[in-house]
N, C-alpha and C positions, 0 to 999 in steps of 0.2 A: 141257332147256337146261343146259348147263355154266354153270361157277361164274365163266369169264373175259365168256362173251356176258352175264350177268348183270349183271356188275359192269360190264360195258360199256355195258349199256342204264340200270344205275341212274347213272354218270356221264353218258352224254349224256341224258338226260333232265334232269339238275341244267344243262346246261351250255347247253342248249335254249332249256330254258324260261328261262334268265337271257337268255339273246339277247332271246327273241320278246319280253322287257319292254318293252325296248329303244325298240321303233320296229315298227308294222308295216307291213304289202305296200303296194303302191301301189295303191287303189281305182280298178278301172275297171269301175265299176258304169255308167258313162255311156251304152257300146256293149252288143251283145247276152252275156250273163252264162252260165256255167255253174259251176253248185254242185256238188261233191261234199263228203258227208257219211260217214265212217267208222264202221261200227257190229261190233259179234261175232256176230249174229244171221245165219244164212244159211236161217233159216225161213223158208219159202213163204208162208204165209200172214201172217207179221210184213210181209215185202217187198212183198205184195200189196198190204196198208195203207200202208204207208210211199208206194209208188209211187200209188196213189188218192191222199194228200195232195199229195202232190207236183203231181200231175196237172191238180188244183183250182187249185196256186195259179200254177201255169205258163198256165195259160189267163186266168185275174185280172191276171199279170204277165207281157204278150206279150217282153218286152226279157228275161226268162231261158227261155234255148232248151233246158237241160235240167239235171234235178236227178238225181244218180247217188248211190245209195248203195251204198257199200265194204264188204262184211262180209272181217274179217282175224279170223282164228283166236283164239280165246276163250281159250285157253290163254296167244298170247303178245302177246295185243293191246297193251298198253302199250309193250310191244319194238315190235311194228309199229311205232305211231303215231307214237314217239319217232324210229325211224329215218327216216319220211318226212317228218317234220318237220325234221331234222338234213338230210337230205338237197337242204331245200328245195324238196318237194313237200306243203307240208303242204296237209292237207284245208282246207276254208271251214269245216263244221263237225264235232265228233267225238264220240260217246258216250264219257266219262269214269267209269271203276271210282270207286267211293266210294272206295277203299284209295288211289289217287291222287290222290284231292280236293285233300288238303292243297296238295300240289305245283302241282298248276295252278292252283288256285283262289291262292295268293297271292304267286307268281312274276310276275303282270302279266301271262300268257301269253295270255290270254282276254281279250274284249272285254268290258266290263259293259253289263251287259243292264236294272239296276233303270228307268230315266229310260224306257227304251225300252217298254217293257213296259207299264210303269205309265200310259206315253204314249198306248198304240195301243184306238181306240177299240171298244169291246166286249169286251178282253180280260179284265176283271175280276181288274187284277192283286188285288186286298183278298180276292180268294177262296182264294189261295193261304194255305196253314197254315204257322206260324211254325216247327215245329218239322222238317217235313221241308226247311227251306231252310238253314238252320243251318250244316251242312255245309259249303253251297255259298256262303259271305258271309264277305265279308273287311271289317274295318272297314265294314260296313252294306251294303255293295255285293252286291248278287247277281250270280256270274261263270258260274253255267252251271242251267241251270233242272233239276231233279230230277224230271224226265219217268216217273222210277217207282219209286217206294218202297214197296218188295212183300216182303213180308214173308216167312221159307220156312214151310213146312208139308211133312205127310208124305201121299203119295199111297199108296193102301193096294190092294192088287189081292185081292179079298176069295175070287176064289176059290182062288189058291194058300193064302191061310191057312185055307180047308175043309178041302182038298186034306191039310193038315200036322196037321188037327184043333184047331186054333187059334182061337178068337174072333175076331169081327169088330172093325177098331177100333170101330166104333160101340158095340159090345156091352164093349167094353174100359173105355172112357171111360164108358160109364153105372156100370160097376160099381169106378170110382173107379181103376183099373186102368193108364189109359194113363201107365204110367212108362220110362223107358229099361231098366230092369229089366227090366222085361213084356217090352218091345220087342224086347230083347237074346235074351232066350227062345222068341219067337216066330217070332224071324229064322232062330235056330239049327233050328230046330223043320222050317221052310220048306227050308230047306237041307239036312237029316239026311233026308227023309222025301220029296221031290221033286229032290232033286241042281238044283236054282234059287237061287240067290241069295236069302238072307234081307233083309237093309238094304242099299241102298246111297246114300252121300251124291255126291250127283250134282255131277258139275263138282271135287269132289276129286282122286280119282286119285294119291290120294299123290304130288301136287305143291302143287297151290293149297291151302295150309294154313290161311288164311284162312278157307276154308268149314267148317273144323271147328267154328268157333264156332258153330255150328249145333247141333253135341253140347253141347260142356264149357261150352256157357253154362250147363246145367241142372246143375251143379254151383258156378256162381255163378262162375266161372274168366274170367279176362280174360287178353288177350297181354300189356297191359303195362297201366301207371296208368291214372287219370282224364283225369291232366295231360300221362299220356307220358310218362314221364321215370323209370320204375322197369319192369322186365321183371318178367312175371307171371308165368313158366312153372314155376319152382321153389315158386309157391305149393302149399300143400298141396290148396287145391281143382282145382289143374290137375294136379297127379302127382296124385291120386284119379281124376280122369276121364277120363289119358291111360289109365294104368293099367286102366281098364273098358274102354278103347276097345280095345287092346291084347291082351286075355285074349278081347273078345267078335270079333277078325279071327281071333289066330291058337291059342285055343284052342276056344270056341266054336263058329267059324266061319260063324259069324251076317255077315259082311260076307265080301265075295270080297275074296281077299288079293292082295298085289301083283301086278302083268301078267294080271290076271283082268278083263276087265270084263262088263257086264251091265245091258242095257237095260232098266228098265221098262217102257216104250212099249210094248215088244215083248213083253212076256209073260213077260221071264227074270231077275224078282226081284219079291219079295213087297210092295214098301216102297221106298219112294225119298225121299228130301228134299230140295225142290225149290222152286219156284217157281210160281204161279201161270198166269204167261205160256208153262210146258208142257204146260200143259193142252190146248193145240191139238197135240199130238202122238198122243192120246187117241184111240184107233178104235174103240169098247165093244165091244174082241172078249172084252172079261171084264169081271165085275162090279168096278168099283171106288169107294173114297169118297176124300174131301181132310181132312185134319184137322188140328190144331193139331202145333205139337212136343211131346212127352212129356216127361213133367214129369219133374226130378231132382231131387238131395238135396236143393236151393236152393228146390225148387218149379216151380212154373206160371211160363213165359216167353217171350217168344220176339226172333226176331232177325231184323232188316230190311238186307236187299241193297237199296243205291240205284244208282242210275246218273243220272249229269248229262249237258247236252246243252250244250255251249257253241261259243261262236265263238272261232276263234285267228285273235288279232293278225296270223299272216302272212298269212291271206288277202288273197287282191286284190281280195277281192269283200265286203268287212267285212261294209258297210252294206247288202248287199242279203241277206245269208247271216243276221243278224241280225234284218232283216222276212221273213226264210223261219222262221225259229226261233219268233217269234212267232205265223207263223200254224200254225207247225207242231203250238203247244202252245197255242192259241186252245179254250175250252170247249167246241165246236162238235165240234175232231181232237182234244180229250183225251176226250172222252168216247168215242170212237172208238178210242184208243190205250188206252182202260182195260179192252179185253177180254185185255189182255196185260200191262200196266204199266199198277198201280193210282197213278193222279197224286194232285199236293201238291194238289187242288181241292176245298173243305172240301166242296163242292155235290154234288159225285159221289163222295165216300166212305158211301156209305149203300148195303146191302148192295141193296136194291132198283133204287136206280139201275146199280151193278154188275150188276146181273142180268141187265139189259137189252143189256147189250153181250157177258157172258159164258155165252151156251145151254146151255155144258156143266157147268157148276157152277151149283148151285143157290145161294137168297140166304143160308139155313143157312150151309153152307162158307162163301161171303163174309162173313159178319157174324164169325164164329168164328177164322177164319184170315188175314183181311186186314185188315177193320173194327178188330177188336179186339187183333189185331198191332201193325197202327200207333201203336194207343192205348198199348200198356203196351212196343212191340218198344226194342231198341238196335240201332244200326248193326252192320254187322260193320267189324271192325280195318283202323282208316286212322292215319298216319302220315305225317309229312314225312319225305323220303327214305325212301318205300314200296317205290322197288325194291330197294333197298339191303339194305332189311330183310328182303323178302320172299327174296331169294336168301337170306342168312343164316340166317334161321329154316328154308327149306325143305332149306339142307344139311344143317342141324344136327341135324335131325329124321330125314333118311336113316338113320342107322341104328334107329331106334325099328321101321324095319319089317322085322324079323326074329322069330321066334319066339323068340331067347332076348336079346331085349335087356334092357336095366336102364335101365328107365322114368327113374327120379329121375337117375340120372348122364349121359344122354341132356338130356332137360330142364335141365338146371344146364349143360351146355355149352350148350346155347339162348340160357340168360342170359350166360352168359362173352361169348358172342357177340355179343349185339345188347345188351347193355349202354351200351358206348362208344357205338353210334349214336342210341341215346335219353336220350345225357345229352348228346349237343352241340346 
């Protein structure tokens, strides 16, 4: 996406969401109802579930004649959503990126959901955990429920690292081993010796820069402050990490370099960092295991993707999209949605209960890489005016992917950059 569609979707997105505060749709939940919900997911087996729930509560609730879910492209979902919103087709409800929290969660754009929830009988709103809803509360208010706070980990295909003469991570991690270091060595190793793809950070692509923190978090490296308001990029712990990331694409060659890409699913890279909920992409046409992220100079850490599910103000169907929300994240379909998207439900994060919904991971990997995730993870990089930023930081970074760039003057126009937006 260009720098002007960019800056085009981070203005209507401000200018949107100031509307939908406003005032919303006109509810005509009275007559027969149809919901559509927006998501990124165009996985078979996600939509199988999605539409089983659905299906439940359309038969419970004769007056909505059908529930549709929209997957829009993962890459420019937020451009989507904001253009069908702008456009005045917005969804009843939408899956919202953590990196946009801020923005919808306290633009008014969203209906609150705490009264509702807490209201509806059997949901056990007190079982939700304080800390994965955070995010999503404005002044006390919860505006979109945190339906998955899953933490990454690295899916390891055990026998291209044979193949390379490389240890297993299992065997890595007993022998104190699993570092970004190792990792870095093991990728190139994969790649010199099988012409396969060593590492690849999935859903990056030398655009969503955001998922980097998946790496330079283990150099302790943040995008910007606590509070927001100071850019991180010229710290010396992120020029240290870009730097390793840098030497391990294009000198190494431990990652496939730009216009390269490479499936794990499929066999064609050793190493992936990913998400839990791709694990149903898994065909055991080769041995593989799930493990934590590798540990860097900082240490042992790791980093949680969320995604919120809320209701927008323009629906016409508020109040009935709002008790679809509820039953849709009811203990009964979160337990059901946690073979994919581990939920905020203190009762189901227990790797055993996990296990029962997840056949292909065992409660090992659960405990290790989502349990213990949750416990110690941090979000990744969310911001007011996230699209704004994210254009910015993602131009500014363009050049870093070259074989002879210069890391720190790369990074220091980063901050040039997105300075002024994080100090207004």
């Amino acid at each position: 996406m260009n720098r002007k569609v960019w800056a085009g979707a981070a203005a209507a997105l401000a200018s949107v969401l100031a509307l939908s505060a406003c005032g919303g749709g006109d509810d005509t939940s009275s007559g027969p109802v149809s919901l559509r919900m927006t998501i990124w997911s165009a996985n078979e087996a996600h939509l199988a579930l999605f539409n089983e729930i659905a299906e439940a509560y359309m038969a419970a609730n004769p007056n909505v004649e059908s529930i549709t879910f929209d997957p829009l492209p993962f890459e420019t979902y937020t451009t989507a959503l904001t253009t069908q919103i702008a456009g005045g087709n917005a969804p009843d409800l939408a899956w919202i990126f953590e990196s946009s929290a801020p923005d919808f969660v306290t633009s008014g754009a969203l209906v609150p959901l705490s009264q509702k929830l807490s209201s509806v009988d059997g949901y056990a709103y007190d079982d939700l955990a304080e800390a994965p809803l955070r995010l999503w509360q404005h002044d006390g208010e919860l505006y979109a429920y945190p339906f998955s706070t899953s933490p990454f980990g690295v899916f390891v295909n055990n026998d291209l690292m044979a193949q390379a003469g490389q240890p297993t991570a299992a065997e890595l991690i007993a022998a104190g081993e699993w570092t970004w270091d190792r990792v870095i060595e093991a990728a190139a190793a994969v790649h010199a010796t099988t012409g396969k793809a060593g590492l690849v950070i999935r859903d990056f692509d030398y655009r969503n820069w955001d998922n980097l923190s998946t790496f330079f978090g283990g150099w302790g490296a943040q995008a910007w402050s606590e509070d927001g308001s100071r850019c991180g990029f010229t710290d010396p712990a992120m020029v240290d990490a870009m730097t390793t990331l840098h030497e391990a694409i294009f000198v190494k060659q431990a990652l496939p370099g730009p216009g390269t890409s490479a499936d794990f699913f499929a066999g064609e890279a050793a190493m992936t960092v990913t998400q839990i909920s791709r694990a149903s992409l898994l065909e055991d046409t080769f041995a593989w295991d799930l493990v934590p992220l590798p540990a860097g100079p900082a240490g042992e850490y790791a980093v949680i993707g969320q995604a919120g599910l809320g209701v927008l103000k323009q629906s016409r169907n508020a109040d009935v999209a709002v008790d679809f929300l509820a039953f849709f994240t009811n203990p009964e379909n979160s337990a059901k949605l946690a073979q994919f998207f581990p939920p905020p439900r203190q009762s189901l994060l227990t790797a055993e209960t996990l296990a029962k919904t997840n056949p292909k991971l065992t409660p090992e990997q659960l405990q290790r890489v989502v349990i213990d995730g949750i416990s110690t993870g941090v979000v990744k990089p969310s911001h007011a005016g996230a699209a704004e930023l994210a254009q910015e930081v993602r131009a500014a970074l363009d050049p870093l992917w070259t074989p002879d760039a210069d890391v720190e003057a790369v990074l220091a126009d980063v901050c040039s950059r997105i300075q002024p937006l994080l100090a207004d």
